[in-house]
Structures are given as C-alpha cells and as structure tokens.
C-alpha positions as CSV (number, residue, x, y, z in Angstrom):
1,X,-8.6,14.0,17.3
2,X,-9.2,12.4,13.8
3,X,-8.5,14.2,10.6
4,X,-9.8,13.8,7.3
5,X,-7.8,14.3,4.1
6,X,-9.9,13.9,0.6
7,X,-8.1,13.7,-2.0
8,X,-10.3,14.1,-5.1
9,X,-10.9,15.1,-9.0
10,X,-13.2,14.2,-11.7
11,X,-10.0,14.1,-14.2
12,X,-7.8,10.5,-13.9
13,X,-4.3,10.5,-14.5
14,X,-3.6,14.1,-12.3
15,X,-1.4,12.2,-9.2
16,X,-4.4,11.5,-7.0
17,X,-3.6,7.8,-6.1
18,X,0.5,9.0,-6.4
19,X,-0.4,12.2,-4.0
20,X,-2.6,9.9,-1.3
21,X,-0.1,7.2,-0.7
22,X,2.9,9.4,-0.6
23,X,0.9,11.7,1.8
24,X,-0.4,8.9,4.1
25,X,3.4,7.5,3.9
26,X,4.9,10.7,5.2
27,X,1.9,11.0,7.7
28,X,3.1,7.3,9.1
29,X,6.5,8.2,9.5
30,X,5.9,11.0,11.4
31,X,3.9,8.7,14.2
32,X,0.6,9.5,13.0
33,X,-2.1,6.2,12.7
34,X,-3.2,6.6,9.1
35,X,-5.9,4.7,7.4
36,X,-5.9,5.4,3.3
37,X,-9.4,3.9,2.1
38,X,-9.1,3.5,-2.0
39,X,-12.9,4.1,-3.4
40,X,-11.4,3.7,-7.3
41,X,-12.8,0.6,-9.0
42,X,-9.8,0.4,-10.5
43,X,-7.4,0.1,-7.1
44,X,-3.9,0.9,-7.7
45,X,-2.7,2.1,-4.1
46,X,-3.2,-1.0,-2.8
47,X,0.3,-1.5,-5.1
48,X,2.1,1.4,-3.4
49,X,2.6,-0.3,-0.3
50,X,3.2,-4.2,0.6
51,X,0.4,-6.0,2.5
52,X,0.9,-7.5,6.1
53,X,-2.4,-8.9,6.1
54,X,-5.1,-8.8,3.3
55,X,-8.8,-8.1,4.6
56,X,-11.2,-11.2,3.5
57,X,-13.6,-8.0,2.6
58,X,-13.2,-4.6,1.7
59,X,-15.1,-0.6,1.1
60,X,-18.0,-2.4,-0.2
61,X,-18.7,-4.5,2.9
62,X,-18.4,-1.6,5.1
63,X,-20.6,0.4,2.9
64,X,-23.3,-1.6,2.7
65,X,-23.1,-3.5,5.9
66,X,-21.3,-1.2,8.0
67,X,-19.7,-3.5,9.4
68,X,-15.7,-2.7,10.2
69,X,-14.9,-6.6,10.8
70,X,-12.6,-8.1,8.0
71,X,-12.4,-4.6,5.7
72,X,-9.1,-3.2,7.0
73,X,-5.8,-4.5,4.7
74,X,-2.6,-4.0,7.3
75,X,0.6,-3.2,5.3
76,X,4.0,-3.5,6.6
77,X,4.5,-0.1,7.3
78,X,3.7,0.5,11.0
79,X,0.7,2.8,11.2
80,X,-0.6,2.6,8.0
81,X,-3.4,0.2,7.1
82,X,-6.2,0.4,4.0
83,X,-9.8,-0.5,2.9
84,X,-9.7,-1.4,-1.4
85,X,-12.9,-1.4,-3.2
C-alpha cells in the first residue's frame, strides 16, 4: 500500500523543506521505501541528503512527459531516493 504525505504552505521559511526530509529520513530508517519529490524552484532538499546517483532529468520531465526513466536522484541512504525540479 502507498501513502502520500504533502507537506505544504503558501508562507516560505515555516520548516517545510526541514519537516519533509527529516520525516522521509525517519520513515527510511524505519524500513519504509520513501520517495521525497522537491516541486520548489528553488531546491534545497536535494542538500539534506548526499546523492548516490544524480538523475540526468528530473519533476519537470516526468511532468510533462510522464515518463519515470532518468527522474529519480538515489541518495545514500537505503530507501530513500528523490525527483528535484
């Protein structure tokens, strides 16, 4: 079963990036396969966490192409990979 967490507010500067990777951090440690996707044009949560493997492409290719090939950024946390804007 997938879940969706949305972490969201029209106000910058409130913990929203600081809340998503701590929550997808804790949600990796406890076994869970977590996928944070980063929809800010300014991206700072692709700092939070080391990157394994950077995707070529990234929210904007699976947005417009819907294609999932080349979008998803594996860090070196086990169970936690990303998609940046």
């Amino acid at each position: 079963m997938a879940l969706c967490i949305t972490i969201t507010s029209t106000k910058g500067g409130v913990g929203k990036t600081t809340l998503t990777a701590h929550r997808g951090a804790y949600l990796a440690d406890l076994g869970q396969t977590v996928l944070l996707v980063d929809a800010d044009p300014q991206p700072t949560l692709s700092s939070y966490f080391p990157l394994r493997e950077r995707a070529p492409w990234g929210l904007t290719r699976l947005m417009v192409e819907a294609a999932t090939n080349g979008v998803i950024s594996a860090t070196t946390l086990d169970r936690l990979d990303s998609i940046f804007f």
